[in-house]
C-alpha positions, 0 to 999 in steps of 0.5 A, spaced: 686 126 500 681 127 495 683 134 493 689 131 493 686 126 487 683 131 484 688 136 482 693 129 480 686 127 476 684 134 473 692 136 471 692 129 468 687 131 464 690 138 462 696 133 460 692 130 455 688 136 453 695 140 450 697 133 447 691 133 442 693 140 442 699 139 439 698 134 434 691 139 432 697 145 431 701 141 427 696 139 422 692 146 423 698 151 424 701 149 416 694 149 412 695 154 407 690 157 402 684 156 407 678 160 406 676 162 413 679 161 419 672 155 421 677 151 417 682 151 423 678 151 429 680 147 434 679 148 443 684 145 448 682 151 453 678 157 449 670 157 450 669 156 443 675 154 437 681 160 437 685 155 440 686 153 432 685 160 430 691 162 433 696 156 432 694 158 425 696 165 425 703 164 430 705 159 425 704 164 419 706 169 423 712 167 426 717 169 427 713 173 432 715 176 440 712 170 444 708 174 448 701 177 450 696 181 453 689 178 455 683 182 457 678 179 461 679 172 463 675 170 469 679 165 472 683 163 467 680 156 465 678 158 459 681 163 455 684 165 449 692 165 451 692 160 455 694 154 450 699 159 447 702 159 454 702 151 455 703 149 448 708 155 445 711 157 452 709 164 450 710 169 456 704 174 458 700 178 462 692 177 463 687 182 467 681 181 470 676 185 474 675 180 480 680 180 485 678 173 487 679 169 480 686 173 480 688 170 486 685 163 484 690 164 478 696 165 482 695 159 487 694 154 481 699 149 480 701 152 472 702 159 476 709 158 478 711 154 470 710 159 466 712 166 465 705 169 467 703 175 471 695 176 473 694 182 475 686 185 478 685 191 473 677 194 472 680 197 466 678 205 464 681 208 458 685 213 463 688 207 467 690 202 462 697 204 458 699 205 466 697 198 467 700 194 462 706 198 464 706 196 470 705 189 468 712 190 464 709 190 457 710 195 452 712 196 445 711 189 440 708 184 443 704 178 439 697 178 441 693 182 444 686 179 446 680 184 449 674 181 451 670 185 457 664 184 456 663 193 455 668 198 454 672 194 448 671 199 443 674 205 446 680 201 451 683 198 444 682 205 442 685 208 447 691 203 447 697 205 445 703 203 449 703 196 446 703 194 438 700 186 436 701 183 432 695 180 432 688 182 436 682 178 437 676 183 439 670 180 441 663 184 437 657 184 440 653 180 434 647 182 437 648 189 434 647 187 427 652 187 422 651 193 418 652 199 423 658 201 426 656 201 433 658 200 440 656 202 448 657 210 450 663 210 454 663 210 462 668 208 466 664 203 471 660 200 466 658 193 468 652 189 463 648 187 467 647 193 470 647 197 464 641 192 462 638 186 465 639 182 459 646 183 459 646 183 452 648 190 451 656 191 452 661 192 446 661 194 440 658 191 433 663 188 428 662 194 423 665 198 429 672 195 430 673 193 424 673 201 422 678 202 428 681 196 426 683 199 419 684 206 422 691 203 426 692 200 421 690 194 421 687 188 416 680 183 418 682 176 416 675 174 419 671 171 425 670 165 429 664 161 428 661 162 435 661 169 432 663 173 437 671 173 436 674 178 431 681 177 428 685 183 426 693 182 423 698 187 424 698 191 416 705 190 416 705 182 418 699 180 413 700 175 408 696 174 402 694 167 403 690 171 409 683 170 409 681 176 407 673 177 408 669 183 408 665 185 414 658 181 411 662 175 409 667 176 416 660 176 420 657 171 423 651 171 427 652 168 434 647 163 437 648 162 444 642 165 448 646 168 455 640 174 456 637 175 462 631 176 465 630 182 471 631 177 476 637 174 472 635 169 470 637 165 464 630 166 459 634 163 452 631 169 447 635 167 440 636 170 433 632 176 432 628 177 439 635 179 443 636 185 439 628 187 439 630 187 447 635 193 446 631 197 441 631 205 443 637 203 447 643 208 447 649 207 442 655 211 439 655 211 432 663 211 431 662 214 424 659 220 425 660 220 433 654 222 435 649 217 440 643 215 437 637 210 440 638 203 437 634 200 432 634 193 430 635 191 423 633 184 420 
């Protein structure tokens, strides 16, 4: 009886959530001349405001294939696309490394109303094509969302049998904003055993927006939590895009998720979460070569 409750009260709440949601997309979606994408931000299910940002894109954007393909979603209750999938009924695939938040999407009371497949993926650069063409993608799609706190650079690199539109790429802020630097590629990398803080994963900014410009396409900026980079298809971009450069796109995340060695939470902020990494390896993807990490203010 109570769980009974619960499930009416906590899909009555979800009712109510993409209600305002819809009302946000209609007065966000059509702003025009904007100049950067904090204008738009609003959340119904994504952690920060990326809710707003996509409904703005896909309504510039459109008509778009209304489908996509998101990374690392943990159990789905908050995530980049699942507005998309509630509010715009686009159809998708989302993979995460954890066979029980992927069983737990499945068995949610959404699973069997949208055209949504969940599959329990630990994605390497040599399995991924192979896994989303498992999952029935290939070629256009709309979005494509890559946020697994390790290998992004190099598995957005090794994509190649699908083409978005629109890419959301989460940067690691914590590596400044001038170097083009990300994590040395292993297969099994997990951030919490790489470094006990967790703060090294990913790549910087700098470093997706040169791969970004290498296939070919545009930066159109950042979130304001400063942790989501958002990249449009050359071919599809519009020049009412916000158009920043990667000084003006970067923003400086503040949240404080590092971690001491027994993995507790120690709230370090602003600088002092770099200096933990110092002399820590990272790729410079513009000369390829591995070098120790060196903080900059």
């Amino acid at each position: 009886m109570i769980e009974h409750l619960l499930r009416e009260t906590q899909q009555t709440l979800e009712f109510k959530a993409v209600a305002s949601g819809k009302l946000l997309s209609k007065q966000f979606g059509q702003a025009k001349n904007i100049k950067n994408l904090e204008e738009v931000e609003f959340k119904i299910f994504s952690q920060w405001g990326d809710d707003g940002i996509i409904q703005y894109l896909i309504t510039h954007l459109a008509p778009l294939e209304k489908s996509f393909l998101e990374f690392g979603v943990a159990d789905y209750s908050e995530s980049n696309t699942r507005f998309l999938l509630f509010n715009n009924n686009w159809s998708g695939v989302v993979f995460d490394s954890s066979r029980d938040n992927i069983n737990k999407i499945r068995n949610s009371n959404y699973y069997w109303k949208y055209d949504l497949t969940a599959r329990h993926v630990f994605a390497t650069t040599e399995n991924i094509n192979q896994e989303i063409l498992e999952s029935g993608l290939s070629g256009p799609i709309g979005l494509l969302h890559i946020d697994i706190d390790g290998n992004d650079y190099w598995i957005w690199q090794a994509l190649d049998v699908i083409d978005p539109v629109i890419v959301i790429m989460e940067y690691n802020s914590v590596f400044g904003e001038r170097q083009a630097l990300t994590i040395p590629y292993r297969p099994d990398f997990d951030r919490h055993r790489a470094h006990y803080s967790g703060l090294y994963f990913g790549a910087s900014l700098s470093a997706l927006y040169k791969l970004a410009r290498d296939k070919g396409y545009v930066f159109v900026g950042s979130n304001s939590a400063g942790n989501n980079a958002y990249f449009v298809k050359q071919s599809h971009y519009k020049e009412s895009f916000p158009n920043p450069t990667i000084g003006e796109g970067f923003i400086k995340s503040k949240f404080r998720e590092a971690r001491d060695e027994n993995f507790q939470l120690t709230y370090v902020g602003g600088q002092n979460r770099a200096n933990i990494l110092k002399d820590l390896p990272l790729v410079n993807v513009e000369t390829g070569l591995t070098e120790k990490f060196q903080p900059t203010q």
